[in-house]
PLY file of the C-alpha trace (Angstrom):
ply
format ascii 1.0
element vertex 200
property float x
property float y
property float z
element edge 199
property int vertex1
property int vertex2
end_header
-126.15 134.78 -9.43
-129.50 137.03 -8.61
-127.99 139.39 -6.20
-130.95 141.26 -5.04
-132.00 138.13 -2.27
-128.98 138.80 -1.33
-128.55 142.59 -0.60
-132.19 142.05 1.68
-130.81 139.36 3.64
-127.62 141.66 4.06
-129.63 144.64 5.29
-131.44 142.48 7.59
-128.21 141.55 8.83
-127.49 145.16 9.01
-130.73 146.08 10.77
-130.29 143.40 13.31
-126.28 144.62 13.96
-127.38 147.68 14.61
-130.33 146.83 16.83
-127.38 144.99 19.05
-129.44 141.79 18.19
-128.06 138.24 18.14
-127.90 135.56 15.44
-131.58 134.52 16.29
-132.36 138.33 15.88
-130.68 138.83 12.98
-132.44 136.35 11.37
-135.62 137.55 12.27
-135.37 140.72 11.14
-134.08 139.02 7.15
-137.01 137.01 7.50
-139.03 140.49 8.61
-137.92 141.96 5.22
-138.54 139.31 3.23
-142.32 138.72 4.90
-143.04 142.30 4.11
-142.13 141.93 0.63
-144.50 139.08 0.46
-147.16 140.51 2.20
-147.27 143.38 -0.88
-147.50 140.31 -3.23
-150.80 139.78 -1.11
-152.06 143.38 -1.52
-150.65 143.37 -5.42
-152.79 140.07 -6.04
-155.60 141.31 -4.54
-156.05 144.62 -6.99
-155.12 142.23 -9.58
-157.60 139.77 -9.13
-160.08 142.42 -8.22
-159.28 144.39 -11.48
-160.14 141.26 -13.58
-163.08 140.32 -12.29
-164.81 142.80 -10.81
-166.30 140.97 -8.26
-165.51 141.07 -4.32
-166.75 137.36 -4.14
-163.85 136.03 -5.84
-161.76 138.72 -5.14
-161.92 137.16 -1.73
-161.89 134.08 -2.16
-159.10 134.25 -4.47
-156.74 136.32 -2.52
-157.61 133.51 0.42
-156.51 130.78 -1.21
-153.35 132.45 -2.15
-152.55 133.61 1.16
-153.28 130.12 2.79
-151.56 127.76 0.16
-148.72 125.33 1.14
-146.40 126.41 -1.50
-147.22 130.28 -1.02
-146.30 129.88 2.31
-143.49 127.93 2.29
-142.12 130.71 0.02
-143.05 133.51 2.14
-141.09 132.01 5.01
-137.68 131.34 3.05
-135.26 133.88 3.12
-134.33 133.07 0.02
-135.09 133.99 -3.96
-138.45 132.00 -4.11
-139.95 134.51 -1.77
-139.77 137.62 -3.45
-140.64 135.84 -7.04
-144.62 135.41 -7.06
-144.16 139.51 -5.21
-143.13 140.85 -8.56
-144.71 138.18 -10.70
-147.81 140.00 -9.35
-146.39 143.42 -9.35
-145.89 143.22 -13.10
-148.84 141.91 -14.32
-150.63 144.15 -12.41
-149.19 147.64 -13.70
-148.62 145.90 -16.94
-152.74 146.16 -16.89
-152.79 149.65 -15.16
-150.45 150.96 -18.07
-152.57 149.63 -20.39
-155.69 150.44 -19.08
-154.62 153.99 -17.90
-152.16 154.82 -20.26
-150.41 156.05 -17.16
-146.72 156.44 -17.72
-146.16 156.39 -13.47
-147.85 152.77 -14.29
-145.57 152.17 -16.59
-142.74 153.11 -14.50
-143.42 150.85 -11.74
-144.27 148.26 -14.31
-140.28 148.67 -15.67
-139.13 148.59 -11.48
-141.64 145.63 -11.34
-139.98 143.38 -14.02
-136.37 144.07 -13.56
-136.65 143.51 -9.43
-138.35 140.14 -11.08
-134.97 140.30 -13.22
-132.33 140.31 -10.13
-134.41 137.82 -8.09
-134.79 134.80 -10.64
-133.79 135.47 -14.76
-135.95 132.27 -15.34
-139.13 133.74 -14.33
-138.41 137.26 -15.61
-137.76 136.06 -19.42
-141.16 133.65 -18.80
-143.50 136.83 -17.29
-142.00 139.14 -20.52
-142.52 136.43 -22.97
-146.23 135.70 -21.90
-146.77 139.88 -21.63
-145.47 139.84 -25.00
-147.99 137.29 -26.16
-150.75 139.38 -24.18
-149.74 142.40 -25.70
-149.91 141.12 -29.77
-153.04 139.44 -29.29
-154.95 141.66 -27.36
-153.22 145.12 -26.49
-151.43 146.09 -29.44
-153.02 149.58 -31.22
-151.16 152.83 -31.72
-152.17 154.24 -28.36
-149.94 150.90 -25.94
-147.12 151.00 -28.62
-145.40 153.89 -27.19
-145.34 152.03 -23.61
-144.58 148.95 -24.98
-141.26 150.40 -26.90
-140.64 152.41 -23.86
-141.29 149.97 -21.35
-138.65 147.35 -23.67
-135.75 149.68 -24.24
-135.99 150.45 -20.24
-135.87 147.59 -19.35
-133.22 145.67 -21.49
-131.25 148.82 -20.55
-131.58 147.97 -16.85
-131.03 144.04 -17.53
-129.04 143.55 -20.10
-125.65 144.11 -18.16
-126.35 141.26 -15.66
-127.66 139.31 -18.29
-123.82 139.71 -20.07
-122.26 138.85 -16.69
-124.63 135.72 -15.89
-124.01 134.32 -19.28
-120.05 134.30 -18.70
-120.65 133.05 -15.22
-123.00 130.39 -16.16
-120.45 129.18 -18.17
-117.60 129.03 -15.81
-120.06 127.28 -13.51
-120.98 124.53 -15.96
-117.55 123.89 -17.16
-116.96 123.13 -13.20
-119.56 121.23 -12.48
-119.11 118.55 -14.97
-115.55 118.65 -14.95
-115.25 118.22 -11.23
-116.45 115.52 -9.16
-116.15 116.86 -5.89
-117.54 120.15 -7.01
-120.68 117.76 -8.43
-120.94 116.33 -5.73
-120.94 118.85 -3.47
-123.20 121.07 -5.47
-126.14 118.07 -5.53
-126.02 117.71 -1.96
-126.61 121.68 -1.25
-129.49 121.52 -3.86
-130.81 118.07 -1.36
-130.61 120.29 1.71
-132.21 123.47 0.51
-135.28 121.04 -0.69
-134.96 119.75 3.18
-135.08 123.09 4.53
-138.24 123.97 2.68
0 1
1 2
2 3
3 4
4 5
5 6
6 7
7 8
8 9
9 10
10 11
11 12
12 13
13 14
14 15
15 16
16 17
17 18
18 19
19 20
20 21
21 22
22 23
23 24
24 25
25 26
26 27
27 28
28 29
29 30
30 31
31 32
32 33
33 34
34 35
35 36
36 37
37 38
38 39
39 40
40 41
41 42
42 43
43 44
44 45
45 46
46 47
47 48
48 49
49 50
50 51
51 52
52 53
53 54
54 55
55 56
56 57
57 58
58 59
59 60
60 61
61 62
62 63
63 64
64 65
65 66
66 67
67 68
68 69
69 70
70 71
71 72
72 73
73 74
74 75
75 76
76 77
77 78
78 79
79 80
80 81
81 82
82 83
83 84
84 85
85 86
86 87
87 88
88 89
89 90
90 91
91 92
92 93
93 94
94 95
95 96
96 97
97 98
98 99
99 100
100 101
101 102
102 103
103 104
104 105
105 106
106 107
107 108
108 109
109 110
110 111
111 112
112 113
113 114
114 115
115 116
116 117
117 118
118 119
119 120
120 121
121 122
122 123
123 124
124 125
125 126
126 127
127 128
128 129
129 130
130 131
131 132
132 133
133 134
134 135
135 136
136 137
137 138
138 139
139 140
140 141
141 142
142 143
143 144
144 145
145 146
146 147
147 148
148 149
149 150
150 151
151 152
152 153
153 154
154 155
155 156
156 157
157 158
158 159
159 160
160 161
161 162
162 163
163 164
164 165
165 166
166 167
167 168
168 169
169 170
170 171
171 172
172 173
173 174
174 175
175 176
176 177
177 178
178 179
179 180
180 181
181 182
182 183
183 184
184 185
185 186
186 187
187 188
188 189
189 190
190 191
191 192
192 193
193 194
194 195
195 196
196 197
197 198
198 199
């Protein structure tokens, strides 16, 4: 599974131990981490935004609508995967532009942090955002000057993916040979997918 939801509701759980909190606390402070991650999405999408059109109007506007949608806040409040997902969605667009723009290899760098944090929080997104940069990049990016951070940027970051991505496969597996093979396990698994869409 994406592990990194997992480590930041762990140190939450940490944070709040060592605070002396209770359960309530405890929860807080995962839900703390997980808000400040989201508020950076906010920040993120607001250069981005800003940086394609230039004009504060819509910059604010924009970056209002974001912050006040449903869904966008419904996500923000979950400790949970679907929070930290439009975070580095944003992230990696946004220094995917910088590098480009820039030619700035500390763009780059964050760019590579960017996508692979997208990476260990949902694979599913992550393959989407690359393909569609990918796209970008042929169509409108690609000259002699980006190639070096596009090779760059690719080697890094199948490098710093790729053994998850051998480890989800085989577990993947496993889990779909259960899940049709067992009735209970069905079952059970349907009913955890009906109370997580509950809880949101």
């Amino acid at each position: 599974d994406n592990w990194l939801p997992y480590y930041i509701a762990a140190l939450g759980q940490v944070m709040g131990s060592m605070l002396k909190l209770n359960a309530f606390g405890r929860v807080l402070c995962m839900r703390a981490l997980f808000g400040l991650i989201s508020i950076l999405g906010i920040v993120g999408f607001y250069y981005l935004v800003k940086d394609l059109t230039r004009n504060k109007t819509v910059t604010f506007i924009s970056v209002l609508l974001y912050s006040t949608s449903i869904p966008i806040i419904l996500h923000f409040r979950s400790i949970y995967y679907v929070a930290l997902i439009p975070t580095f969605v944003v992230g990696t667009l946004l220094f995917y532009r910088k590098t480009v723009e820039k030619k700035s290899w500390k763009c780059c760098f964050i760019f590579i942090i960017s996508a692979t944090l997208l990476f260990h929080s949902l694979f599913l997104h992550f393959f989407i955002m690359l393909f569609s940069i990918a796209v970008i990049y042929f169509i409108f990016d690609i000259n002699k000057e980006n190639i070096k951070f596009f090779l760059v940027s690719l080697i890094c970051i199948v490098f710093l993916t790729l053994p998850w991505w051998i480890y989800q496969r085989s577990f993947l597996n496993q889990v779909e040979t259960n899940f049709f093979s067992n009735k209970e396990y069905f079952f059970k698994t349907i009913m955890g997918y009906m109370w997580q869409i509950q809880a949101y």
